[in-house]
C-alpha positions in Angstrom: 22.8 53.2 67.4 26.3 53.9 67.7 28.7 53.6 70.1 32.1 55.5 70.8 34.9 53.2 70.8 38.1 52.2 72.8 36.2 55.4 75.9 34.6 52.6 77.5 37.9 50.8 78.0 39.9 53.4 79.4 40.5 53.9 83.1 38.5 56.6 84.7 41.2 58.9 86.1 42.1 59.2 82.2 38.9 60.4 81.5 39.3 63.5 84.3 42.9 64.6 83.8 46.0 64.3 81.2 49.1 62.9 81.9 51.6 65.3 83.4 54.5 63.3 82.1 56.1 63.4 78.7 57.5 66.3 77.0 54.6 68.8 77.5 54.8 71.9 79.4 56.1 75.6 79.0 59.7 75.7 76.7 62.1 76.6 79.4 63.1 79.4 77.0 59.5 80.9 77.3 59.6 80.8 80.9 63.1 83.2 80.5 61.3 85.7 77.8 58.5 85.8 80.8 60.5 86.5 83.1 62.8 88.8 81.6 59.8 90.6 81.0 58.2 90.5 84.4 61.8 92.5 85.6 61.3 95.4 82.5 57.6 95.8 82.3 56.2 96.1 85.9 56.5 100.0 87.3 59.4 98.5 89.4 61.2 96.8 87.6 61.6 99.7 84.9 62.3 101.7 88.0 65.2 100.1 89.0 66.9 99.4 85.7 66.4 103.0 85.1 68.5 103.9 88.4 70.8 101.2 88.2 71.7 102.4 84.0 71.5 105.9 84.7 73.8 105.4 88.5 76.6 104.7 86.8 77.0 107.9 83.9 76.2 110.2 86.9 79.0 108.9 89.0 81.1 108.8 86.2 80.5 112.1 85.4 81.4 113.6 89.0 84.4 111.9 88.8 85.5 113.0 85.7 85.5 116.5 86.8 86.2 116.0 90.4 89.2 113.6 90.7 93.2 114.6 89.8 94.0 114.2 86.3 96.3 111.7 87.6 93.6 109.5 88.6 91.9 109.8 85.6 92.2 106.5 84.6 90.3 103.1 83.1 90.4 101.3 86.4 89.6 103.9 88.4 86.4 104.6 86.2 85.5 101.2 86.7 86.1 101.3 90.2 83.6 104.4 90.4 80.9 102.6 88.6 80.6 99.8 90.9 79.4 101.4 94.2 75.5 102.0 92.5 75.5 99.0 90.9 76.7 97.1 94.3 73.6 98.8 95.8 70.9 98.2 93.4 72.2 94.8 91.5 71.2 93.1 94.4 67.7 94.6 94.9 67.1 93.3 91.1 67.6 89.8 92.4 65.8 90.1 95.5 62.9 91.5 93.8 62.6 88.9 90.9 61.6 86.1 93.7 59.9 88.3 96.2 57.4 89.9 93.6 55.4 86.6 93.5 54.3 86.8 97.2 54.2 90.4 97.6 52.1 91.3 95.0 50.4 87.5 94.8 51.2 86.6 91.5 52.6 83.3 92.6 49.3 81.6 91.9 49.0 82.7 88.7 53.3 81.8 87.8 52.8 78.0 89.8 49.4 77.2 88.1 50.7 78.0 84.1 54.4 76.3 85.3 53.8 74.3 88.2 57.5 73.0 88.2 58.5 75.7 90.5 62.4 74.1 90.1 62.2 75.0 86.5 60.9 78.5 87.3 63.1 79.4 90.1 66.1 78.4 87.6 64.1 80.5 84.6 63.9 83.7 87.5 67.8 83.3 88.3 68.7 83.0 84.4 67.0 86.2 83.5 68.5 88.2 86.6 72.0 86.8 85.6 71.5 88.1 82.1 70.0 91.7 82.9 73.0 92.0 86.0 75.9 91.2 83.1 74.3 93.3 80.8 74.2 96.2 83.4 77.9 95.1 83.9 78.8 95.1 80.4 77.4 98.8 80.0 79.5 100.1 83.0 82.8 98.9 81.5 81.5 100.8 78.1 80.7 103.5 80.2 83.8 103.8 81.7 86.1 103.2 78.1 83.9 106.4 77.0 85.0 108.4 80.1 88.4 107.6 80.1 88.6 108.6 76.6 86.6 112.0 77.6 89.0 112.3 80.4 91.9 112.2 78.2 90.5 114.9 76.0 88.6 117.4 78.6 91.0 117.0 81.8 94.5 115.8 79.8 93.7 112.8 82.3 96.4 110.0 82.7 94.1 107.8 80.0 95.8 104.6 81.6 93.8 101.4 79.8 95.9 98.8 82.3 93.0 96.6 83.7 93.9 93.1 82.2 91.5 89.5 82.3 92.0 89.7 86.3 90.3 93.2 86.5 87.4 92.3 84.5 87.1 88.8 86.6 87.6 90.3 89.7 84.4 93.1 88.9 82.0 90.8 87.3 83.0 88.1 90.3 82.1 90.7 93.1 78.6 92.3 91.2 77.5 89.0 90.7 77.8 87.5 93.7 76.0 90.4 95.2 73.2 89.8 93.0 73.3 86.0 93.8 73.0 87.0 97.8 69.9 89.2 97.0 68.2 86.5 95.3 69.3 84.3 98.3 67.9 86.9 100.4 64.6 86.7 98.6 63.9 83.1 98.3 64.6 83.1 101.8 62.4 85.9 103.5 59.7 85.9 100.1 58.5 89.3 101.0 60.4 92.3 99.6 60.1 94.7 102.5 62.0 92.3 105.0 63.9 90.9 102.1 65.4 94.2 101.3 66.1 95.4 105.3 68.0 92.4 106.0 69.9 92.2 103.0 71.5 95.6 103.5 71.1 95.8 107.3 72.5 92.6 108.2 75.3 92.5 106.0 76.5 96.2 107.4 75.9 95.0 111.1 78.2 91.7 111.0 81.0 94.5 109.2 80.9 96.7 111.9 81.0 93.8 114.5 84.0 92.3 112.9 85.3 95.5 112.8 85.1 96.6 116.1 85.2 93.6 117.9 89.0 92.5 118.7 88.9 89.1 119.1 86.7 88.6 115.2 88.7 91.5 113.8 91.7 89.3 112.6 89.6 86.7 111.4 86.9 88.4 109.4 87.5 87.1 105.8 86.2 84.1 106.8 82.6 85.3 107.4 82.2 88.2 106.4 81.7 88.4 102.6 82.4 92.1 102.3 86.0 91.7 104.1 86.6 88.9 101.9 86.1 90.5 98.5 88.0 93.0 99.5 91.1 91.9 97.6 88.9 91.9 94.2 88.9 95.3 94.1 92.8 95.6 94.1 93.2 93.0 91.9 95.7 90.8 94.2 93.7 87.8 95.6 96.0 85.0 96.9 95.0 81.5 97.0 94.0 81.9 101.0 92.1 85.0 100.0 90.3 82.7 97.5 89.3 80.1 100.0 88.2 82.9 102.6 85.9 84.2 100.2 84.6 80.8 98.9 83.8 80.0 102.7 82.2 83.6 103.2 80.2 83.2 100.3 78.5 79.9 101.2 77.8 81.5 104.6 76.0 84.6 102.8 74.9 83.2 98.9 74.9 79.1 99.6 73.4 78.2 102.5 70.6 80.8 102.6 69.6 80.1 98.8 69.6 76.1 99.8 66.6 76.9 102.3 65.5 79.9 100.4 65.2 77.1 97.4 63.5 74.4 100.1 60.8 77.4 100.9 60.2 78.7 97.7 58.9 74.7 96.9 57.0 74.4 99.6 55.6 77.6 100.8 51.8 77.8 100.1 50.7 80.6 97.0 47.8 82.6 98.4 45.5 84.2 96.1 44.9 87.6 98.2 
């Protein structure tokens, strides 16, 4: 009669599970490809990528024949390109967090990676990538109009934009994408995600605005005052450290608890 050996001696816990320590799991690189893909293959993800790649040849091309020839410039076709993108970069981060509880594929996500840390960090890499890439193809987009400018309109052509242009632009469309995936850790469902990303924002702008006594200090909360200088290229070291203090008000602090939910919040099945 035989026996099978060394079984008998081990513990019984060791018998029912594995170990969940060591170097097993899912490749942090796989959990990127997964979900880059869960941004380009659902019906809304390929929705918004689609509006926020086509946005920006459509705006470019009203301006190119709308605007004075004079105007006809490099920086100002950047400068056209960034109002869709401001409005729908955000929505990509928002949605690549709030997808999970809306449509209750969290259980699925947390059962195959059950470090959510490692996910959350996966879900932010992938939106970074597909925002710059959407960034990249709007300062190609506008090099080809300016050219087309030049040739159709006689347009001023103007390439002056310089390190500080290109800094400035990719600062301000990535923090907005960084507040929407605040936004979304924090709320987890995309309809109230998505209202009080753009309504809040736009209320606190006209308060600031309207009210006297926060008017002259608005940079200081109010993220949208404070990047103002970005677009014109002429931030000063106290227009720095305004915006550093508006953005931990409106990216920082609500990712911090956004982060503390999305680790604790129970996944649902239906």
């Amino acid at each position: 009669m035989t026996t099978t050996p060394a079984l008998t001696n081990l513990p019984s816990a060791a018998l029912v599970r594995p170990s969940l320590n060591g170097p097993a799991g899912v490749p942090f690189s796989r959990l990127l490809r997964t979900e880059l893909r869960k941004l380009t293959d659902t019906r809304s993800g390929k929705w918004l990528m689609t509006l926020i790649i086509a946005a920006t040849p459509i705006a470019l091309v009203i301006m190119l024949f709308t605007a004075k020839s004079g105007s006809l410039t490099y920086d100002q076709f950047v400068n056209i390109t960034q109002t869709p993108q401001e409005f729908l970069l955000p929505a990509l981060g928002l949605l690549s967090v709030t997808t999970e509880w809306s449509q209750r594929t969290g259980l699925v996500t947390f059962t195959l990676a059950p470090h959510r840390g490692r996910v959350l960090r996966a879900k932010a890499a992938a939106t970074a990538l597909l925002g710059l890439l959407a960034i990249a193809v709007a300062f190609a987009a506008a090099a080809l109009f300016n050219l087309l400018g030049i040739a159709l309109r006689h347009g001023d052509g103007s390439w002056a934009f310089g390190f500080g242009g290109f800094r400035d632009i990719v600062i301000v469309q990535l923090s907005g994408l960084a507040e929407g995936f605040a936004f979304g850790m924090l709320l987890l469902m995309s309809t109230a995600a998505i209202i009080t990303y753009y309504v809040l924002p736009t209320l606190v702008a006209f308060a600031v605005n309207t009210v006297s006594s926060l008017k002259a200090d608005k940079s200081w909360f109010d993220l949208i005052s404070a990047q103002s200088p970005l677009y014109t290229h002429d931030m000063t070291g106290q227009a720095w450290v305004q915006m550093l203090v508006a953005f931990t008000i409106w990216v920082v602090l609500p990712a911090v608890f956004g982060v503390l939910r999305v680790l604790r919040s129970e996944i649902k099945s239906a």
